[in-house]
N, CA, C and O atoms as a Tripos MOL2 file, in Angstrom:
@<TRIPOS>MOLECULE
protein
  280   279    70     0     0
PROTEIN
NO_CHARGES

@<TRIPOS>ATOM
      1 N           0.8450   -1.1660    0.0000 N.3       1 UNK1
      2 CA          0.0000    0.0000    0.0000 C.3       1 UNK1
      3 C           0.8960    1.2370    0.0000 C.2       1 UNK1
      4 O           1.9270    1.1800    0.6710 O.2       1 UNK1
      5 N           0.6110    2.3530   -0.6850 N.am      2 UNK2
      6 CA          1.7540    3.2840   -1.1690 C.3       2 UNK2
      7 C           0.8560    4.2560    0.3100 C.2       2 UNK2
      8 O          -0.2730    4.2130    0.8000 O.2       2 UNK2
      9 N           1.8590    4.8890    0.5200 N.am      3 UNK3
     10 CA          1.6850    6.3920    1.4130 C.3       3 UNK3
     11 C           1.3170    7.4520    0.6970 C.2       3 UNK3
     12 O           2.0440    7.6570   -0.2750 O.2       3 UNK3
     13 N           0.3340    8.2810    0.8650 N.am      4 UNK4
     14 CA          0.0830    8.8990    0.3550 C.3       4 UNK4
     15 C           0.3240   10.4390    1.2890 C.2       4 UNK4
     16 O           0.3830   10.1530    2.4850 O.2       4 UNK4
     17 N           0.4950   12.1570    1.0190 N.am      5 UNK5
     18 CA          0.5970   12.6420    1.6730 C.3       5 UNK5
     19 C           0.1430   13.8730    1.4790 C.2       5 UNK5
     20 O           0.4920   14.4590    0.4550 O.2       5 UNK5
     21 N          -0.5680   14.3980    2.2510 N.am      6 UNK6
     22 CA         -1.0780   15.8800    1.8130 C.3       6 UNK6
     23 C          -1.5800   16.4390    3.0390 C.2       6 UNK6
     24 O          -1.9220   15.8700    4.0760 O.2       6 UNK6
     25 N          -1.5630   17.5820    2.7510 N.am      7 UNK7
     26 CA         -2.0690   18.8150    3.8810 C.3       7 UNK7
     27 C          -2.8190   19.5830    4.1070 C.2       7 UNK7
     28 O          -3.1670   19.9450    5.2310 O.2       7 UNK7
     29 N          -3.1870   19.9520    3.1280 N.am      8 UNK8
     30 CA         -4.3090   20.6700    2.9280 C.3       8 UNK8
     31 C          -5.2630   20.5810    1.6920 C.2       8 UNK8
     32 O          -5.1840   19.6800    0.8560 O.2       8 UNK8
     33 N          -6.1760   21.6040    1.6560 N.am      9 UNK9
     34 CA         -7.1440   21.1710    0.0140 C.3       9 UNK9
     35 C          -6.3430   21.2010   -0.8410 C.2       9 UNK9
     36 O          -6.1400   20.0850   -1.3200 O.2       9 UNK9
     37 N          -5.7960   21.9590   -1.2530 N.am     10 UNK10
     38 CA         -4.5440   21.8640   -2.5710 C.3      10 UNK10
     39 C          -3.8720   20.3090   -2.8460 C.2      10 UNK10
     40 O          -3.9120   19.6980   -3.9130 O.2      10 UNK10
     41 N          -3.3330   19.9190   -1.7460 N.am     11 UNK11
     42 CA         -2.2350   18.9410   -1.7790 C.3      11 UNK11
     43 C          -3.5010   17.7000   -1.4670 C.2      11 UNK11
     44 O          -3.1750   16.5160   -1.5480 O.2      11 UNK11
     45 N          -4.4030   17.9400   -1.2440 N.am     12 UNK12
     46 CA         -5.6480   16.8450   -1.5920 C.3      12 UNK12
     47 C          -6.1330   16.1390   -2.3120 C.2      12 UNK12
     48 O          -6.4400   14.9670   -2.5300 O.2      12 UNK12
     49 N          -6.1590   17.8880   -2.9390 N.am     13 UNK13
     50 CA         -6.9380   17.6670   -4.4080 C.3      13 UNK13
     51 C          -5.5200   17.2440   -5.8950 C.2      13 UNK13
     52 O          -5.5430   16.5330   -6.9000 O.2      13 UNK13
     53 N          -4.5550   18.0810   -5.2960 N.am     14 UNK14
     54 CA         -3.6430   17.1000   -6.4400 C.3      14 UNK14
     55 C          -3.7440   15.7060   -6.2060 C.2      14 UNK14
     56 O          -4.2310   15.0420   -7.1210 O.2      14 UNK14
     57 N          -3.2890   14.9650   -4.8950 N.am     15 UNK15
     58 CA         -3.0260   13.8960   -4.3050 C.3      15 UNK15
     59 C          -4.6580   12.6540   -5.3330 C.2      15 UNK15
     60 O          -4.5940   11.4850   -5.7140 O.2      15 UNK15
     61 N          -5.5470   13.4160   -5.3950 N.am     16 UNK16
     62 CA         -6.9020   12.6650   -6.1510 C.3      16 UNK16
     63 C          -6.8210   12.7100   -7.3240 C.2      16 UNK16
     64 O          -7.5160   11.9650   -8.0150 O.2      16 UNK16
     65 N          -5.9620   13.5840   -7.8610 N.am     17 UNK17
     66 CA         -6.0490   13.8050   -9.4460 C.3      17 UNK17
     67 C          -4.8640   12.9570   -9.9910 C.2      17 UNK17
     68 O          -4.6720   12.7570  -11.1910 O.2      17 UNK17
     69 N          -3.9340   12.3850   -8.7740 N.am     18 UNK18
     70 CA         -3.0460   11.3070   -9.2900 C.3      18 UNK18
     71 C          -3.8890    9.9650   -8.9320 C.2      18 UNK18
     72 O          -3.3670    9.2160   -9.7580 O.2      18 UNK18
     73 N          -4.2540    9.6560   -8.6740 N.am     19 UNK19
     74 CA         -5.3740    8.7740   -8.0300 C.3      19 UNK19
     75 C          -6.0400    8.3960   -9.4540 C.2      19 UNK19
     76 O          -6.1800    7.2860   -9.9680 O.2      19 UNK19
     77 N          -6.3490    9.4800   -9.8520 N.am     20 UNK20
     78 CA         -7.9600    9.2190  -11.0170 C.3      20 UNK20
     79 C          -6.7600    8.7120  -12.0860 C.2      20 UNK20
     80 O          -6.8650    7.6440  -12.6880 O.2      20 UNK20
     81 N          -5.4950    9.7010  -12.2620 N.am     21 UNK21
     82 CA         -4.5750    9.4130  -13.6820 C.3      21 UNK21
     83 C          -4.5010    7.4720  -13.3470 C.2      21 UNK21
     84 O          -4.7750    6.6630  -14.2330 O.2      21 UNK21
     85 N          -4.1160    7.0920  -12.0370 N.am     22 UNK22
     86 CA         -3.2900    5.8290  -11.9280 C.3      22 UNK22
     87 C          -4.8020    4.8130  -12.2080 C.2      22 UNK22
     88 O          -4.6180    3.6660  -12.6170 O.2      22 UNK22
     89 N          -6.0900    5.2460  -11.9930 N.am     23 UNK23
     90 CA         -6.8860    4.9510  -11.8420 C.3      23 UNK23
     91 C          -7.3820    4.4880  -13.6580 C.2      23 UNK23
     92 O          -8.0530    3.5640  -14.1190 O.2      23 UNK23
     93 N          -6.9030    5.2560  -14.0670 N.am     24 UNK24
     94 CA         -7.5870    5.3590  -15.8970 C.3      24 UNK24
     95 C          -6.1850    4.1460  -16.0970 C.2      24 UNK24
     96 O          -6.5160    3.0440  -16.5340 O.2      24 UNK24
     97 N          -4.8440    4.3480  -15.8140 N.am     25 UNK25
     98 CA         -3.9160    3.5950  -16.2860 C.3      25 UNK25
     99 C          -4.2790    2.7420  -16.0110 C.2      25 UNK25
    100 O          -4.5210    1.9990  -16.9630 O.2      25 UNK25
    101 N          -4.5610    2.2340  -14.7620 N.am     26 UNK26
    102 CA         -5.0340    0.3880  -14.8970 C.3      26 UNK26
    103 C          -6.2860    0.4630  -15.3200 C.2      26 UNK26
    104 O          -7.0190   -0.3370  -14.7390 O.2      26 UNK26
    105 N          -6.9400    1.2980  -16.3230 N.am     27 UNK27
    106 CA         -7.9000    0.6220  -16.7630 C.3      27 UNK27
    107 C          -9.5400   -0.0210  -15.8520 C.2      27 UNK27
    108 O         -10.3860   -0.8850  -16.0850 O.2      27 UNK27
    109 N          -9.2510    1.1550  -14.6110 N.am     28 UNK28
    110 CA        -10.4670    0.6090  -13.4440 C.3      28 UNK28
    111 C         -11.3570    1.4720  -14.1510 C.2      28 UNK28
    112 O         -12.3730    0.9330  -14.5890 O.2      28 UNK28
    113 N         -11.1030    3.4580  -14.4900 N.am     29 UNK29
    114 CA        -11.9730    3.8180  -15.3250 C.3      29 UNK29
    115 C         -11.8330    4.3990  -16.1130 C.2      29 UNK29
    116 O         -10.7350    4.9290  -16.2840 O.2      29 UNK29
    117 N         -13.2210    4.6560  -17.2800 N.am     30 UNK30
    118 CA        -12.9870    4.8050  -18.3110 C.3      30 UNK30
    119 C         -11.9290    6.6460  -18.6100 C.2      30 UNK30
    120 O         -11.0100    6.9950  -19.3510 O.2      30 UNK30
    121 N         -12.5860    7.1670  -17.7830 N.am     31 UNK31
    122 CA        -11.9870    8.6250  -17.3560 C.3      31 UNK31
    123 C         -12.3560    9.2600  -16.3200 C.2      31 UNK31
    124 O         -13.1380    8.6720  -15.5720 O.2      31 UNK31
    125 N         -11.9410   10.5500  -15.9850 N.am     32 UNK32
    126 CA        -12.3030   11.5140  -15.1570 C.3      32 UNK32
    127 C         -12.0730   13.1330  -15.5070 C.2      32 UNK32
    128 O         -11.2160   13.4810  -16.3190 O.2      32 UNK32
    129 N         -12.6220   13.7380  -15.0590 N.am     33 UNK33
    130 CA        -12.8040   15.2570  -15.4950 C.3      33 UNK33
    131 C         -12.4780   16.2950  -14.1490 C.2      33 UNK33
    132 O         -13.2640   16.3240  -13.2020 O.2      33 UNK33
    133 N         -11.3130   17.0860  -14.1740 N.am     34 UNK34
    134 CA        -11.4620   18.1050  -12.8860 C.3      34 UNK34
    135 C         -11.4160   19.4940  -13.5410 C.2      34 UNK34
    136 O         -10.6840   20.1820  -14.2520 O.2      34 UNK34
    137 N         -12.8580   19.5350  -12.7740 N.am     35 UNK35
    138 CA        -12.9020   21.8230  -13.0790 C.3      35 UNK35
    139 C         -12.1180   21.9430  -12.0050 C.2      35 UNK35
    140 O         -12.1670   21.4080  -10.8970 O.2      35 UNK35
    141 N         -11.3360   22.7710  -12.5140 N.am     36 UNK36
    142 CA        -10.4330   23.7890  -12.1660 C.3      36 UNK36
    143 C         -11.1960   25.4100  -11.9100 C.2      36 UNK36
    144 O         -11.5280   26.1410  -12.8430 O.2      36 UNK36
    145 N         -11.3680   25.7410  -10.4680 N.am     37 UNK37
    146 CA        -11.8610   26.8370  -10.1820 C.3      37 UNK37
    147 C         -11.0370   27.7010   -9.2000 C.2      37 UNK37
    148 O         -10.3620   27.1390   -8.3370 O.2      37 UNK37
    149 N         -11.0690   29.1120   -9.3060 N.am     38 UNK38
    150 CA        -10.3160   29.7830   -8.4380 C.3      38 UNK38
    151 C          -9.8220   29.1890   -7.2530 C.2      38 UNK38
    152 O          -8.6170   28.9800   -7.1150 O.2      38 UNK38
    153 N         -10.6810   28.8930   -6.3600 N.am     39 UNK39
    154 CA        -10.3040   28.1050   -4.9830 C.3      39 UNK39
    155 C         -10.7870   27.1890   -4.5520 C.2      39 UNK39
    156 O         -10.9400   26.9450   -3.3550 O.2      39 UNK39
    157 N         -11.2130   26.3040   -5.7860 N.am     40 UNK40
    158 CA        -11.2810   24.9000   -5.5350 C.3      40 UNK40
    159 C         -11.6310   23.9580   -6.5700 C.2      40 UNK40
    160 O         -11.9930   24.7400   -7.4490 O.2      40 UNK40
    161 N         -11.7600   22.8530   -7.0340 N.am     41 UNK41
    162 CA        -11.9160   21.2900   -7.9030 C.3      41 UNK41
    163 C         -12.4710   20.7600   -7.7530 C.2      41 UNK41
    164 O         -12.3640   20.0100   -6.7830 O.2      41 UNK41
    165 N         -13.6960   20.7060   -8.7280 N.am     42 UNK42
    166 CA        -14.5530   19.5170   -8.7990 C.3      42 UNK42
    167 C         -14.3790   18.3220   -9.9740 C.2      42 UNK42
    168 O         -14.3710   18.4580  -11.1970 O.2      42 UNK42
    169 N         -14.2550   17.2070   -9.2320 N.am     43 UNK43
    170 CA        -13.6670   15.8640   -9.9770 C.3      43 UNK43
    171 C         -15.3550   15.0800  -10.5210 C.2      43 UNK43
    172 O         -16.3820   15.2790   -9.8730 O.2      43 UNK43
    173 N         -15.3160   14.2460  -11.7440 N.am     44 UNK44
    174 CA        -16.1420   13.7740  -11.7980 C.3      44 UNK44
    175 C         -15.3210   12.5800  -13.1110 C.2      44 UNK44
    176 O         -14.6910   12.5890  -14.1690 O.2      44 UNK44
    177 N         -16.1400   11.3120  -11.6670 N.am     45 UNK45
    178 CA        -15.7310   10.4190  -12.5320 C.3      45 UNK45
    179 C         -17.0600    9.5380  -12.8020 C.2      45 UNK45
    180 O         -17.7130    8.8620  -12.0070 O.2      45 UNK45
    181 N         -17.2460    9.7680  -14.1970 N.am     46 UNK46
    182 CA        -18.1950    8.9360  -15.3450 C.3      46 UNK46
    183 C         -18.7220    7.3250  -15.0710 C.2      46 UNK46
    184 O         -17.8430    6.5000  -15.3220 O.2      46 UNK46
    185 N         -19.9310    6.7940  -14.6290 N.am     47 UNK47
    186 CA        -19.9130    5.8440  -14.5540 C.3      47 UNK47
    187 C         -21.2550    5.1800  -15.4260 C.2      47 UNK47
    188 O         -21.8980    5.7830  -16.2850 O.2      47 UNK47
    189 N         -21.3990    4.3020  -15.1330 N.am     48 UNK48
    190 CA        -22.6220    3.8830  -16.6090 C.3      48 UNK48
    191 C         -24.4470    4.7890  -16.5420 C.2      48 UNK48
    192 O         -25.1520    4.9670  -17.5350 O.2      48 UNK48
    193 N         -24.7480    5.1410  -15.3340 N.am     49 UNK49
    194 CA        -26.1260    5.5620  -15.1550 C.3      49 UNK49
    195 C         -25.6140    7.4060  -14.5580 C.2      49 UNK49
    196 O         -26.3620    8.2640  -15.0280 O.2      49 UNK49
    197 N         -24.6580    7.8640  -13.7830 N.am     50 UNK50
    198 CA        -24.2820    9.0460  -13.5490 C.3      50 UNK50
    199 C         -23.1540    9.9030  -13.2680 C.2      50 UNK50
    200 O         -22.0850    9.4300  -13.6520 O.2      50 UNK50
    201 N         -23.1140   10.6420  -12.9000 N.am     51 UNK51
    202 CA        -21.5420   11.1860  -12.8120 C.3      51 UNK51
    203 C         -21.5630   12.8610  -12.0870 C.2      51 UNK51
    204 O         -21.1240   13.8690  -12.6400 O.2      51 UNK51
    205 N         -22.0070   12.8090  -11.1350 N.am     52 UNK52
    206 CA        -22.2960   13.6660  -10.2850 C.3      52 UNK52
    207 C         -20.8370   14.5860   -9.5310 C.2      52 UNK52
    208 O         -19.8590   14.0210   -9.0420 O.2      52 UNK52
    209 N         -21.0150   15.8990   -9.6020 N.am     53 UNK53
    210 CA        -19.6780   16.4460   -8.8900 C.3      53 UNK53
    211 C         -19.2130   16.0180   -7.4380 C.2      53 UNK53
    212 O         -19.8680   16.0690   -6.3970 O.2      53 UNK53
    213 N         -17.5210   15.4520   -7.6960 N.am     54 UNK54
    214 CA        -17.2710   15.0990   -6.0890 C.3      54 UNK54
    215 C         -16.0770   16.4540   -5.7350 C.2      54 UNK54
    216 O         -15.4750   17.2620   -6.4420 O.2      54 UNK54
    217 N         -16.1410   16.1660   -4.2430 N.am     55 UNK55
    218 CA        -15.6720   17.3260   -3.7800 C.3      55 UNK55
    219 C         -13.7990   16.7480   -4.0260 C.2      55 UNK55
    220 O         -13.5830   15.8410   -4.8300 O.2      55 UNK55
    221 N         -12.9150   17.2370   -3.4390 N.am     56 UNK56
    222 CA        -11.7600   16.4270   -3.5160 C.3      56 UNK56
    223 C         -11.4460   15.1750   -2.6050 C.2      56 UNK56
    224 O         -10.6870   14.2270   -2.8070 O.2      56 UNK56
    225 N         -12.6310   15.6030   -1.0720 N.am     57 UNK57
    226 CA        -12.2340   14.7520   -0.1470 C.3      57 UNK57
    227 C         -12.9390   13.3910   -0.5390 C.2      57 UNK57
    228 O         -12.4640   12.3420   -0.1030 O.2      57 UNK57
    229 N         -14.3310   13.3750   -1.5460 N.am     58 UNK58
    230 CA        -14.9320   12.2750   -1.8520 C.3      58 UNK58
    231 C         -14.0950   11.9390   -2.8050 C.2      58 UNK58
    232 O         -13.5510   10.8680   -2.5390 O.2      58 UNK58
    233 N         -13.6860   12.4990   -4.0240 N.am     59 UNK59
    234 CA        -13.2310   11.7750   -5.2860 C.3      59 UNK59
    235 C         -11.5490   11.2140   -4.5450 C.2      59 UNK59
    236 O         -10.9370   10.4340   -5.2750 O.2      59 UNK59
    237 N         -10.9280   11.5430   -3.3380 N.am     60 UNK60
    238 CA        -10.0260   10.8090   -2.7780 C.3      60 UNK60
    239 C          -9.9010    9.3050   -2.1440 C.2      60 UNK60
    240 O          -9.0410    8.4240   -2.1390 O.2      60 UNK60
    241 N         -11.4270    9.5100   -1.5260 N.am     61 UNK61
    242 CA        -11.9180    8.6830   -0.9390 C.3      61 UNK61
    243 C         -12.1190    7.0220   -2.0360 C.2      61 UNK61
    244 O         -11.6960    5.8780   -1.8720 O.2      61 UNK61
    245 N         -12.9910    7.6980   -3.1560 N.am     62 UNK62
    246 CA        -13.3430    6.8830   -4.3080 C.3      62 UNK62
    247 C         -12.3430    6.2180   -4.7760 C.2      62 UNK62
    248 O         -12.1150    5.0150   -4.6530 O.2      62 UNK62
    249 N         -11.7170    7.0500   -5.3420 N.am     63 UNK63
    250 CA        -10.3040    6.8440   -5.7280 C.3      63 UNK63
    251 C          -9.0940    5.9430   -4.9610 C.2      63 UNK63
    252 O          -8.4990    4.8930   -5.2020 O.2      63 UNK63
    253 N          -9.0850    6.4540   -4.4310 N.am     64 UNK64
    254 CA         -7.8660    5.2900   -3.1810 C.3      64 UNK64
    255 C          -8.9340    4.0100   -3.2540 C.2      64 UNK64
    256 O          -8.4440    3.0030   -3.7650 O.2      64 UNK64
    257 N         -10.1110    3.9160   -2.8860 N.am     65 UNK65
    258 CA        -10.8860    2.4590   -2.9650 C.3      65 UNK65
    259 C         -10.5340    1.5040   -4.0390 C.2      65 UNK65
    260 O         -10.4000    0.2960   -3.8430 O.2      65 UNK65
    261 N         -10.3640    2.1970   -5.3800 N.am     66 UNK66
    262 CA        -10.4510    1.2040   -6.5310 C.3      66 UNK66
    263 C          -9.0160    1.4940   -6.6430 C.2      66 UNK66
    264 O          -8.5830    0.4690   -7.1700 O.2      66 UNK66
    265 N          -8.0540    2.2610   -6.4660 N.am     67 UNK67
    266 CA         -6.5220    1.9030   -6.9220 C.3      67 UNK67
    267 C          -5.7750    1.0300   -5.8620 C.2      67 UNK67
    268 O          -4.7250    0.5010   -6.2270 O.2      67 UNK67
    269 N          -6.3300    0.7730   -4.2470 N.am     68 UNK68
    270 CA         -5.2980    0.8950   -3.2930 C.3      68 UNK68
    271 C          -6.6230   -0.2130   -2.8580 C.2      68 UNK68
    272 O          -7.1830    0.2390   -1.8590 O.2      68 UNK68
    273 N          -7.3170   -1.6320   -3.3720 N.am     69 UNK69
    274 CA         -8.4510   -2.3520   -2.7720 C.3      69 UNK69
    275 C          -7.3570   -2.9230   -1.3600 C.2      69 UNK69
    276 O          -6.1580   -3.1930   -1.4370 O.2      69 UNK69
    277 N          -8.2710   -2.9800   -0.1040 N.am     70 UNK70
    278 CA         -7.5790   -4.0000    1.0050 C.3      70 UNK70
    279 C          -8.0480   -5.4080    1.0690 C.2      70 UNK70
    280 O          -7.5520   -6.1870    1.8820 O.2      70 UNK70
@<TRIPOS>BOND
     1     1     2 1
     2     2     3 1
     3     3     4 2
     4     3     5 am
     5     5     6 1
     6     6     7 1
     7     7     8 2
     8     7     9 am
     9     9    10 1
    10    10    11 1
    11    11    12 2
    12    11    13 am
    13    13    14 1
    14    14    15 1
    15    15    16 2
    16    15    17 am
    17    17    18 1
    18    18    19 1
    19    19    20 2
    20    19    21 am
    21    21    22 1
    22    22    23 1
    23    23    24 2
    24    23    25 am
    25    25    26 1
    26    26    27 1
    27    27    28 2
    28    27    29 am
    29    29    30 1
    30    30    31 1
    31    31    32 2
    32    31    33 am
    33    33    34 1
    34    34    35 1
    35    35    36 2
    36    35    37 am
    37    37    38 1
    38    38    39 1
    39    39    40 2
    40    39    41 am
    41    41    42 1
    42    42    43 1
    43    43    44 2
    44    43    45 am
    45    45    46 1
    46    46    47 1
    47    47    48 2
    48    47    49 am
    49    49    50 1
    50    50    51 1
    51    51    52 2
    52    51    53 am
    53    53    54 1
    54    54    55 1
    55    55    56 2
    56    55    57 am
    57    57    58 1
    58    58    59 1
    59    59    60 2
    60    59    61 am
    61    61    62 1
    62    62    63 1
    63    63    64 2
    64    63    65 am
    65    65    66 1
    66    66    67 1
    67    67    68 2
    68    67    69 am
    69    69    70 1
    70    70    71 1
    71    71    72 2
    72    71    73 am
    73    73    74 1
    74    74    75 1
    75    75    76 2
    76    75    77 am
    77    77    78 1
    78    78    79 1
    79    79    80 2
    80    79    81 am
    81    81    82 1
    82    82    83 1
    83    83    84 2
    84    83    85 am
    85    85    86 1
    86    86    87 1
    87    87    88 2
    88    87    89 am
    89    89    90 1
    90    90    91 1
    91    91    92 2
    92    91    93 am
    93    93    94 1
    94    94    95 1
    95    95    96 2
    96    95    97 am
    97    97    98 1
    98    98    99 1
    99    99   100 2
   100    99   101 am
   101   101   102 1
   102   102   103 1
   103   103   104 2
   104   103   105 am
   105   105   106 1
   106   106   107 1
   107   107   108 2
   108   107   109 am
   109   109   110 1
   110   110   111 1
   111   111   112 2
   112   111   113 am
   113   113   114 1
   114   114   115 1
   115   115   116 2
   116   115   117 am
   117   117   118 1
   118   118   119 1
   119   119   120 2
   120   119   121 am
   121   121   122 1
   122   122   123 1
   123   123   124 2
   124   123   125 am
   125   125   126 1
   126   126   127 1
   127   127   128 2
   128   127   129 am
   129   129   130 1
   130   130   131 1
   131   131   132 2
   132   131   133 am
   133   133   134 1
   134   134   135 1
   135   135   136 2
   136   135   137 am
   137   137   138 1
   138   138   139 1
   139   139   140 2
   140   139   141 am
   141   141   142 1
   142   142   143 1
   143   143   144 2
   144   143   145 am
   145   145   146 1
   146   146   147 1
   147   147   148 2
   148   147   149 am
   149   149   150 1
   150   150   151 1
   151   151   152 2
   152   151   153 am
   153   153   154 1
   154   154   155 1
   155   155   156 2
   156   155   157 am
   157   157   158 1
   158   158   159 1
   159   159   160 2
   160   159   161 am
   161   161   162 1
   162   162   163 1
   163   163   164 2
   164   163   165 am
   165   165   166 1
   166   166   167 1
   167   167   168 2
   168   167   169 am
   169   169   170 1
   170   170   171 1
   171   171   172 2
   172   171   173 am
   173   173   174 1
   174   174   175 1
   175   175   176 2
   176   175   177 am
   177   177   178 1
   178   178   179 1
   179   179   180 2
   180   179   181 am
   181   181   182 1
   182   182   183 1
   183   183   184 2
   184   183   185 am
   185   185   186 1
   186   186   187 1
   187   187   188 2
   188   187   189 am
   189   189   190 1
   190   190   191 1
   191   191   192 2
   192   191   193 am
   193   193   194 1
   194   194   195 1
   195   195   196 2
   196   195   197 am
   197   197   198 1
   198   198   199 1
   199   199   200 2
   200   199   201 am
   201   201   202 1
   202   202   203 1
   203   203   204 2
   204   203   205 am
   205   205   206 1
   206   206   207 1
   207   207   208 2
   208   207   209 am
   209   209   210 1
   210   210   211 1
   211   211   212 2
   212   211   213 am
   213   213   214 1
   214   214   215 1
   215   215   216 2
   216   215   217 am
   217   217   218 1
   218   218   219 1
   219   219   220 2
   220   219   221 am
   221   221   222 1
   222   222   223 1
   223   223   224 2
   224   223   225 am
   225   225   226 1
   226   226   227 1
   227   227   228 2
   228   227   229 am
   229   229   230 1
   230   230   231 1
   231   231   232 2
   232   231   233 am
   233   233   234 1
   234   234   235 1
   235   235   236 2
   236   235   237 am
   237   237   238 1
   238   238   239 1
   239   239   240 2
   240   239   241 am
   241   241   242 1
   242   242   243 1
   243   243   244 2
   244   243   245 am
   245   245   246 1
   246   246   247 1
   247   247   248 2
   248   247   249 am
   249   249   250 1
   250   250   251 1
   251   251   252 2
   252   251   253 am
   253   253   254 1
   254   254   255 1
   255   255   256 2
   256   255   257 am
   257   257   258 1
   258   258   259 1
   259   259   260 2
   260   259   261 am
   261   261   262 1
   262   262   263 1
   263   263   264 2
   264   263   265 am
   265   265   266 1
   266   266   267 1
   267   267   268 2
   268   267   269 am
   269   269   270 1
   270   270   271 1
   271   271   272 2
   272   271   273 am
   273   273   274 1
   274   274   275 1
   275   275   276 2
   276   275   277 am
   277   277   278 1
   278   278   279 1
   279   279   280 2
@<TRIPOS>SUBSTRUCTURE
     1 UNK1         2 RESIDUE 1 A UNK
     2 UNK2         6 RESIDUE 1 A UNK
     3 UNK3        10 RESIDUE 1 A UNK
     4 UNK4        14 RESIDUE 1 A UNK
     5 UNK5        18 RESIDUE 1 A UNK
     6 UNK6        22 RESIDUE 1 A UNK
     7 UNK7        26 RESIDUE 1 A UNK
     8 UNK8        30 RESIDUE 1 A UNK
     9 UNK9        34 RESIDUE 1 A UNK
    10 UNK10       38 RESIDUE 1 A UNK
    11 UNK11       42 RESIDUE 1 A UNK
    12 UNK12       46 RESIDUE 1 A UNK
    13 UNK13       50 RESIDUE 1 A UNK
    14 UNK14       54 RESIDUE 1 A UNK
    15 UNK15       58 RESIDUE 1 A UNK
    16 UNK16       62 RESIDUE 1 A UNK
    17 UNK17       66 RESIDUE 1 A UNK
    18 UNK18       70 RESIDUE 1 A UNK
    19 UNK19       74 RESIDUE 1 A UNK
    20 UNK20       78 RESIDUE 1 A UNK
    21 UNK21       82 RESIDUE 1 A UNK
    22 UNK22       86 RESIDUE 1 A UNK
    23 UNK23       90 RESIDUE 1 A UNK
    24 UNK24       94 RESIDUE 1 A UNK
    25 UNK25       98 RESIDUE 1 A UNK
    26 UNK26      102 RESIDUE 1 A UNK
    27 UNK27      106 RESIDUE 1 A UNK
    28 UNK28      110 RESIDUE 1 A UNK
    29 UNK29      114 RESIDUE 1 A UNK
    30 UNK30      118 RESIDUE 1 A UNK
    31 UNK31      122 RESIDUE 1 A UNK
    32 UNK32      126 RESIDUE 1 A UNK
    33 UNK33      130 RESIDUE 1 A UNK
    34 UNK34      134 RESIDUE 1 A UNK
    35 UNK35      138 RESIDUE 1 A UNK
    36 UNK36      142 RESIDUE 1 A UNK
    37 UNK37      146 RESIDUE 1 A UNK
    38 UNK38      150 RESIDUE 1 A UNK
    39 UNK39      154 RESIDUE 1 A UNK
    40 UNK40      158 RESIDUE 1 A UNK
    41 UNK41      162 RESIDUE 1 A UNK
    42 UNK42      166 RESIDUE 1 A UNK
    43 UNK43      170 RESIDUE 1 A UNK
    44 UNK44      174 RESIDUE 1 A UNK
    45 UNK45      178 RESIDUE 1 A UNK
    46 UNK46      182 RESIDUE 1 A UNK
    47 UNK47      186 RESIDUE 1 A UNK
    48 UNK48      190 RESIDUE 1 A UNK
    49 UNK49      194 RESIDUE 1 A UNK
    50 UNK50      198 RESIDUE 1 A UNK
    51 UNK51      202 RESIDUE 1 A UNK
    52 UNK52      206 RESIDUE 1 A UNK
    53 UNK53      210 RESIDUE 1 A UNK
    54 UNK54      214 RESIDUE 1 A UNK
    55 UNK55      218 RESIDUE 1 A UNK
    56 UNK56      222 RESIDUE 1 A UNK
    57 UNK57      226 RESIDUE 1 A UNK
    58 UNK58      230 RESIDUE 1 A UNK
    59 UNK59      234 RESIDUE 1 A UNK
    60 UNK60      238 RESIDUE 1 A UNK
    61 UNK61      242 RESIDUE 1 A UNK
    62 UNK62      246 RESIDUE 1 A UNK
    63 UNK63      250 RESIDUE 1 A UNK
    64 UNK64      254 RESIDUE 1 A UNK
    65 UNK65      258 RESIDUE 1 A UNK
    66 UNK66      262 RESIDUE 1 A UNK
    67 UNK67      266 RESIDUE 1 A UNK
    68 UNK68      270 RESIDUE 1 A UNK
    69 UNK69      274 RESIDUE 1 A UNK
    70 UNK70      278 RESIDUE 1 A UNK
């Protein structure tokens, strides 16, 4: 299980957006999308019925589940 490390929303929200990249590389999904807004990122990752905006702390959450399974 890799360490992951961050501090605040910034270093969160990058920390998820490597998550989603490692996430598309193995092929868990098909993609993901982050708006980029003044002071903050909404991630949305595409699934067969919806694809609703996650905040960084959910699309981290998501994310670590399907790259990092226990």
């Amino acid at each position: 299980m890799t360490e992951r490390h961050f501090h605040d929303e910034f270093t969160l929200a990058e920390t998820a957006e490597q998550l989603g990249y490692e996430a598309m590389k193995l092929g868990l999904i098909p993609s993901f999308v982050v708006r980029h807004f003044p002071d903050s990122r909404q991630f949305y990752i595409p699934n067969e019925t919806e694809s609703e905006p996650l905040t960084p702390e959910e699309a981290y959450l998501r994310l670590k589940r399907l790259v990092e399974p226990q």
